[in-house]
Structures are given as C-alpha cells and as structure tokens.
N, CA, C and O atoms as a GROMACS GRO file, in nm:
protein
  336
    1UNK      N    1  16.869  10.162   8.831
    1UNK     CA    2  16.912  10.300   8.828
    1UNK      C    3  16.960  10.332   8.686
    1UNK      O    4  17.035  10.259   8.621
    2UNK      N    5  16.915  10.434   8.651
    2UNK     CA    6  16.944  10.459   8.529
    2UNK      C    7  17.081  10.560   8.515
    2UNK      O    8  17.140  10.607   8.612
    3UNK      N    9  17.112  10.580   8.388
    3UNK     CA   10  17.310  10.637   8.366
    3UNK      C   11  17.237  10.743   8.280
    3UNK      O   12  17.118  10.729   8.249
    4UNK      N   13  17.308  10.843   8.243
    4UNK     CA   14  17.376  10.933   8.170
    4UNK      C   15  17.508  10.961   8.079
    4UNK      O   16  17.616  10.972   8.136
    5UNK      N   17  17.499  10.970   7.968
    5UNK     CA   18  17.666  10.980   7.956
    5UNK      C   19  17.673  11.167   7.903
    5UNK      O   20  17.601  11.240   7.836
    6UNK      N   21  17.766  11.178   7.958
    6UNK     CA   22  17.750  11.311   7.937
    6UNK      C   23  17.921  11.379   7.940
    6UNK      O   24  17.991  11.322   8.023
    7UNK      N   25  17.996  11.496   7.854
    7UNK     CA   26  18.099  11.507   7.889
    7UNK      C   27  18.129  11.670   7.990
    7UNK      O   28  18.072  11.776   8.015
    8UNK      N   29  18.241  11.604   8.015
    8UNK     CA   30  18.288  11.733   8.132
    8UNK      C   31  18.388  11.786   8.068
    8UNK      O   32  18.413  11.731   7.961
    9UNK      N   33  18.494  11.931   8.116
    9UNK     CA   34  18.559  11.948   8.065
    9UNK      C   35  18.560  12.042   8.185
    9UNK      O   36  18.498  12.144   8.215
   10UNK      N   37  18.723  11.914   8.281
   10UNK     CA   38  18.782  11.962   8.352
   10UNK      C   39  18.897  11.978   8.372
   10UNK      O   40  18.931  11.910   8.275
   11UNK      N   41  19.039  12.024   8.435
   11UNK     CA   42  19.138  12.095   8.436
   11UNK      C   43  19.214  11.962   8.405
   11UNK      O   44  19.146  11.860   8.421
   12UNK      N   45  19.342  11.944   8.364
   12UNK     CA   46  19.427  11.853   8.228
   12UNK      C   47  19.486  11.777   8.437
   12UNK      O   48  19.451  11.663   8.464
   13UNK      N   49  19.550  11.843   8.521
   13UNK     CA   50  19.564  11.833   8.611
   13UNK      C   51  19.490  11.740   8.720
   13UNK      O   52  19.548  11.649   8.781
   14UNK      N   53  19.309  11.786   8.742
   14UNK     CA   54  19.275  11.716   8.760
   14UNK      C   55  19.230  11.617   8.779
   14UNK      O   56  19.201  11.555   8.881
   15UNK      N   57  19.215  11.585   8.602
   15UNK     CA   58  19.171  11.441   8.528
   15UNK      C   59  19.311  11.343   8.550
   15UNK      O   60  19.301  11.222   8.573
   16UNK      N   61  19.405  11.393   8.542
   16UNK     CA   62  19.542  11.306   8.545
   16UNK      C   63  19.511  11.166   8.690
   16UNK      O   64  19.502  11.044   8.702
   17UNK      N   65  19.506  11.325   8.795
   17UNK     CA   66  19.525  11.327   8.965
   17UNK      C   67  19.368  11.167   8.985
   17UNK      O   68  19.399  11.049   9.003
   18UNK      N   69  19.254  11.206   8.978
   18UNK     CA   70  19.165  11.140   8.938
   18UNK      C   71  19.154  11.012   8.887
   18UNK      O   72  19.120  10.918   8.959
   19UNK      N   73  19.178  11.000   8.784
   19UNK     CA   74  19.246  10.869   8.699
   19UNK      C   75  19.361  10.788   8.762
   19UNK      O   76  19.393  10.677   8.720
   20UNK      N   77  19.432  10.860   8.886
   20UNK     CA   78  19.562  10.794   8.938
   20UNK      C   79  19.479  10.701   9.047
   20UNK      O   80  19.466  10.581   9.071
   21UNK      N   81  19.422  10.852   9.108
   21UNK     CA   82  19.374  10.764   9.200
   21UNK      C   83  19.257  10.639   9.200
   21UNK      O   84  19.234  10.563   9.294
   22UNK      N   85  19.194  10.641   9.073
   22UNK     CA   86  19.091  10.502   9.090
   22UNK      C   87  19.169  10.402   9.019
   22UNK      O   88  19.140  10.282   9.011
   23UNK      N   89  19.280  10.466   8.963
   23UNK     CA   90  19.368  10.294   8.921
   23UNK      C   91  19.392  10.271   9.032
   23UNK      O   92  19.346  10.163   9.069
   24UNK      N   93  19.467  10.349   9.135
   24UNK     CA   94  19.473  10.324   9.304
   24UNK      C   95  19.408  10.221   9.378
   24UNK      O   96  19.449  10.125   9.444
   25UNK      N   97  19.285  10.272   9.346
   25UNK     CA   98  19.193  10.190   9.427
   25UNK      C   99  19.152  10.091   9.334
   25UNK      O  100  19.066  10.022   9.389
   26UNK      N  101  19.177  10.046   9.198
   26UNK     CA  102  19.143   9.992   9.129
   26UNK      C  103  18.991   9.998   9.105
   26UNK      O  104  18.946   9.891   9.147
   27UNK      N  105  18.909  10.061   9.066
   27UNK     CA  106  18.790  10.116   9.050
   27UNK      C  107  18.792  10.218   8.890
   27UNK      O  108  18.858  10.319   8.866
   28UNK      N  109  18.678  10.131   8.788
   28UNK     CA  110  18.696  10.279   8.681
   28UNK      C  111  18.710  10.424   8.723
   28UNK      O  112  18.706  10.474   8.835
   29UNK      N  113  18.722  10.461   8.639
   29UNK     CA  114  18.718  10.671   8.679
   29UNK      C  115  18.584  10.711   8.689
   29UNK      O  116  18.540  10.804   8.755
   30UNK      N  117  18.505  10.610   8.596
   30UNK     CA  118  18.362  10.674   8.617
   30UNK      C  119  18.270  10.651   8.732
   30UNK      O  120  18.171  10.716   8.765
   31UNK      N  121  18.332  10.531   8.792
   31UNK     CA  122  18.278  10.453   8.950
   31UNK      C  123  18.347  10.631   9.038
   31UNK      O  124  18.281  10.725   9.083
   32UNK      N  125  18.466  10.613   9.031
   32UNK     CA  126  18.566  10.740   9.110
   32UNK      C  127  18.461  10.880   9.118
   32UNK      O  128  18.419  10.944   9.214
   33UNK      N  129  18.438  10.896   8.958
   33UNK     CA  130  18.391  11.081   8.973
   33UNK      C  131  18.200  11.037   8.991
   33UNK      O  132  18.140  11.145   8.993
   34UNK      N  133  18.116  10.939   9.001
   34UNK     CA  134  18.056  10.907   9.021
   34UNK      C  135  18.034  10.938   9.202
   34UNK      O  136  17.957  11.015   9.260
   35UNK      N  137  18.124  10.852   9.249
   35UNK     CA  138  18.110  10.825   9.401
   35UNK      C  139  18.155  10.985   9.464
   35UNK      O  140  18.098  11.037   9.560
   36UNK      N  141  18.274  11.049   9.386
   36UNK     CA  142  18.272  11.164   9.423
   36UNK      C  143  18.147  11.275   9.411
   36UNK      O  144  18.127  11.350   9.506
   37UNK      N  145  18.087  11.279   9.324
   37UNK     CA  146  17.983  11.356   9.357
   37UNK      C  147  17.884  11.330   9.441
   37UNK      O  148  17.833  11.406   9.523
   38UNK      N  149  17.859  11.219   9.418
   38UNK     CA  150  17.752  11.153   9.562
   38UNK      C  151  17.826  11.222   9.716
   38UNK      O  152  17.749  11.282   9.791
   39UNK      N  153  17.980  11.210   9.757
   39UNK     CA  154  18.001  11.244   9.894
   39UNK      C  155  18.014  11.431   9.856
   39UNK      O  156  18.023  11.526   9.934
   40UNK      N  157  18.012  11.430   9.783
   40UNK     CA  158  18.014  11.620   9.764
   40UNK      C  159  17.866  11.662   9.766
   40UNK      O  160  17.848  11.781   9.795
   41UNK      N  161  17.720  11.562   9.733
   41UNK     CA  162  17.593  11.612   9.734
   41UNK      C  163  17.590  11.586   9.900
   41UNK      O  164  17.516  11.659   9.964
   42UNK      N  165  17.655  11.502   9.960
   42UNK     CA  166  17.586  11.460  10.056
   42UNK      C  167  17.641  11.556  10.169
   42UNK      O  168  17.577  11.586  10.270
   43UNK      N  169  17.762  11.598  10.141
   43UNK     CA  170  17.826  11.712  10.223
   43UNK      C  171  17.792  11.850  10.222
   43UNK      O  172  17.834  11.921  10.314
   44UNK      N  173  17.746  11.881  10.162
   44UNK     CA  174  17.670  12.002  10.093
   44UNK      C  175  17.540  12.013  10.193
   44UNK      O  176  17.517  12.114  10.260
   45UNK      N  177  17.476  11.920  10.194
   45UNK     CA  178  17.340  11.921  10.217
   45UNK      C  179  17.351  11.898  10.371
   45UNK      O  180  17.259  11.927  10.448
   46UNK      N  181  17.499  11.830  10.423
   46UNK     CA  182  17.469  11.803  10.579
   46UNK      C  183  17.562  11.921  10.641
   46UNK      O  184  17.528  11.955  10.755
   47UNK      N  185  17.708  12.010  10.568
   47UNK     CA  186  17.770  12.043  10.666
   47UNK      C  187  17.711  12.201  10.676
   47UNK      O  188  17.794  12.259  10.745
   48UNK      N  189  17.619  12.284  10.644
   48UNK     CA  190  17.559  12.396  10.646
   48UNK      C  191  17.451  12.391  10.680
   48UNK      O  192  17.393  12.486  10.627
   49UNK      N  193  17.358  12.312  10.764
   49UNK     CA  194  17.206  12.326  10.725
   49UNK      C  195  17.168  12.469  10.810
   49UNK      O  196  17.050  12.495  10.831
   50UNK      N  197  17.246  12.532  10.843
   50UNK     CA  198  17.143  12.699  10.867
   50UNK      C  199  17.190  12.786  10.718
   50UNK      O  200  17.141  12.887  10.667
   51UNK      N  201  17.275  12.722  10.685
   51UNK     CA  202  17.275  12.788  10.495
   51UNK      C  203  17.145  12.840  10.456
   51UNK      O  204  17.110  12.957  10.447
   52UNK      N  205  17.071  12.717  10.431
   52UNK     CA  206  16.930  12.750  10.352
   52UNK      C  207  16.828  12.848  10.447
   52UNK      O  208  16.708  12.865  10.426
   53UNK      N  209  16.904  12.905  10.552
   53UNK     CA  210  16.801  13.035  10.568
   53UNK      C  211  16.849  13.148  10.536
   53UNK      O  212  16.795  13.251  10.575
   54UNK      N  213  16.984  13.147  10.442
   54UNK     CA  214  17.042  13.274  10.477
   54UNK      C  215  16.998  13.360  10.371
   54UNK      O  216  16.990  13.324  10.253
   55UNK      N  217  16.964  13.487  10.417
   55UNK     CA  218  16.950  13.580  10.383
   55UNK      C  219  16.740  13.604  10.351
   55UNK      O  220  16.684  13.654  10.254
   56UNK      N  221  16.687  13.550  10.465
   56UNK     CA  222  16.553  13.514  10.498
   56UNK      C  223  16.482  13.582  10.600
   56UNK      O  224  16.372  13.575  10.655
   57UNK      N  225  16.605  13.663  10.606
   57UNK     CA  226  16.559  13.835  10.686
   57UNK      C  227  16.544  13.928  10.638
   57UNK      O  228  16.463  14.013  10.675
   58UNK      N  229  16.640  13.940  10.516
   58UNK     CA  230  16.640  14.062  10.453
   58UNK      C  231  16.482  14.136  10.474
   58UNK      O  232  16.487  14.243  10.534
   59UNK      N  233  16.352  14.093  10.434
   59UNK     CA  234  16.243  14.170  10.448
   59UNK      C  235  16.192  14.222  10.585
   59UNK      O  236  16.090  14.289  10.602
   60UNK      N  237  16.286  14.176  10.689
   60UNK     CA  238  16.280  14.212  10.801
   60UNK      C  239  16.374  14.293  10.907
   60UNK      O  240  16.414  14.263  11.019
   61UNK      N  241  16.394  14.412  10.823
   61UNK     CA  242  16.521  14.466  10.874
   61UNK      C  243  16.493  14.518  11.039
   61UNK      O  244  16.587  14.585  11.081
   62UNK      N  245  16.391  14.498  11.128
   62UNK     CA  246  16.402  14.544  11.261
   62UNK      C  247  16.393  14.385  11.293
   62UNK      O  248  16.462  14.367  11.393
   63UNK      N  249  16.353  14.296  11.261
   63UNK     CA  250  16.405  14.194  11.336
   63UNK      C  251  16.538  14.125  11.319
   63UNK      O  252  16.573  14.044  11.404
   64UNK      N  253  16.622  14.153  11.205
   64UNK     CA  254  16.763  14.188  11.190
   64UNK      C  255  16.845  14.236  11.278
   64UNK      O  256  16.941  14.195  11.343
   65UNK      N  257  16.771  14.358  11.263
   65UNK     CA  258  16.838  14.441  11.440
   65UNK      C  259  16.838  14.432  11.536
   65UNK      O  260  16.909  14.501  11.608
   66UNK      N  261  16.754  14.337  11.581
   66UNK     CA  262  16.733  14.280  11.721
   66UNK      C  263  16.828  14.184  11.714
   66UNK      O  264  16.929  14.211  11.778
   67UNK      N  265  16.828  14.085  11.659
   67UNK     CA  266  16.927  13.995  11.666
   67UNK      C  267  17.058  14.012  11.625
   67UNK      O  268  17.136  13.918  11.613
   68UNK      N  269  17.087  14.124  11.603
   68UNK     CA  270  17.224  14.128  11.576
   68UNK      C  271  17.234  14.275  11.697
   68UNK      O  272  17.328  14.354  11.702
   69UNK      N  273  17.156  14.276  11.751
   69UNK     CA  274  17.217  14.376  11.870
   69UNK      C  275  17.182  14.260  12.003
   69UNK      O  276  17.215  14.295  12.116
   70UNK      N  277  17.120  14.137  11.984
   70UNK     CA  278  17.102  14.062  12.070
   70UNK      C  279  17.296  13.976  12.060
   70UNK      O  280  17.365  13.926  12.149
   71UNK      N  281  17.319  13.991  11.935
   71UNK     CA  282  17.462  13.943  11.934
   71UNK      C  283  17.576  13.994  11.987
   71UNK      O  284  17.678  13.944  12.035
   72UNK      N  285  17.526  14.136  11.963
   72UNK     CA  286  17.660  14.217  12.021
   72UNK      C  287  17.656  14.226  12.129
   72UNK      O  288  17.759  14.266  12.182
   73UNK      N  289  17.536  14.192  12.221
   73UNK     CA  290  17.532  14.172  12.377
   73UNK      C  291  17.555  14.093  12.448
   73UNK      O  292  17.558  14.098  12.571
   74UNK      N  293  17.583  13.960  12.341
   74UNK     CA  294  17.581  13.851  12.386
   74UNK      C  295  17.788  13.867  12.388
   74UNK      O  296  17.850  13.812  12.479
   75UNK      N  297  17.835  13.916  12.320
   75UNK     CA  298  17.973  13.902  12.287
   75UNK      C  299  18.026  13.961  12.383
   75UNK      O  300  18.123  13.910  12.438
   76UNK      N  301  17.980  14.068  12.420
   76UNK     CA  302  18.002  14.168  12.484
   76UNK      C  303  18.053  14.110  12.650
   76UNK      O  304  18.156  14.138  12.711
   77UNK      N  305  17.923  14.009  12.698
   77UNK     CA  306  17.957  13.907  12.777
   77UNK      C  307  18.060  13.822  12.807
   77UNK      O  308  18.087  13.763  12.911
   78UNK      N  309  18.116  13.826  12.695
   78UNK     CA  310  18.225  13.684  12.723
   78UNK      C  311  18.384  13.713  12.778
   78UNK      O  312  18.462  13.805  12.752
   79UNK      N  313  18.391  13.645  12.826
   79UNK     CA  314  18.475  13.641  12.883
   79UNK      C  315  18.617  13.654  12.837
   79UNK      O  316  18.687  13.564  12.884
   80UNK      N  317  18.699  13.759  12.738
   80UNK     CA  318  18.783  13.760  12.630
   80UNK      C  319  18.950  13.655  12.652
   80UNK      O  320  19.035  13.587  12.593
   81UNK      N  321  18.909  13.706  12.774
   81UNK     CA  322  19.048  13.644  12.894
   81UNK      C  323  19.063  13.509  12.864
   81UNK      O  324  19.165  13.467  12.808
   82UNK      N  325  18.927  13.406  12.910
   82UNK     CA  326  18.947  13.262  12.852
   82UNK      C  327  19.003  13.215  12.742
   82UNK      O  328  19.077  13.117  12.747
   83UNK      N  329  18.968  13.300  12.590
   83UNK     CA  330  19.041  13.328  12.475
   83UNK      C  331  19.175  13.321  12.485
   83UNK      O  332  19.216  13.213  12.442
   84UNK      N  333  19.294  13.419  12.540
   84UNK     CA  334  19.366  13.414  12.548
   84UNK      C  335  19.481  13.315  12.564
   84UNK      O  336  19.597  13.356  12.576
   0.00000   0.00000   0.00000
C-alpha cells in the first residue's frame, strides 16, 4: 500500500485532543488520523445508503406528488395516540 504525505491545517484544539488520544492508545498520530478517516469513509458510505438517491426526482415532479401524497396518507393513518 502506498502513503502520501501531505499537510492539513486543522483547529490548534483538535490536533492537541488527537495527539492525546493516540499517545493514549499508544499509536502514532498518523496511525490515529489515518484509522480515523478509514471509520469516517466507512460510515459515510453505510449509515445513509438512500442518500445517494436524493434528489433523483426532481425531473419528475408528478411522481413526487404521488409519493408524497402517498405519505401524507400514510401518516394520516397512524395512530397519534400510541405516540403519546
């Protein structure tokens, strides 16, 4: 696997916070902000997946309307009381 070196320029705060914590764990900072972006790509990509359709109606503004009057019918249904 190949590296990069490349610089960032992030808040005086967070580099401190960062640096505490991989002396913490005893791990360089660059293992730390390394592994952090890996669980931030990987969260990204798993906790939204109807994200990447959004806004994949717009050219379809009556089938828009169906489904969002299929929503308000559906709401309309529920039972508000259980809520409570």
């Amino acid at each position: 696997m190949g590296t990069v070196k490349t610089t960032l320029e992030i808040p005086d705060f967070l580099f401190r916070r960062a640096k505490s914590v991989a002396a913490e764990r005893g791990i360089p900072l660059r293992q730390f902000v390394t592994e952090a972006v890996q669980d931030k790509l990987r969260l990204s990509s798993q906790a939204k997946p109807w994200m990447k359709h959004l806004g994949k109606l717009k050219h379809a503004p009556n089938e828009r309307k169906q489904i969002e009057k299929w929503i308000e019918e559906a709401f309309e249904r529920v039972d508000w009381k259980v809520w409570e």
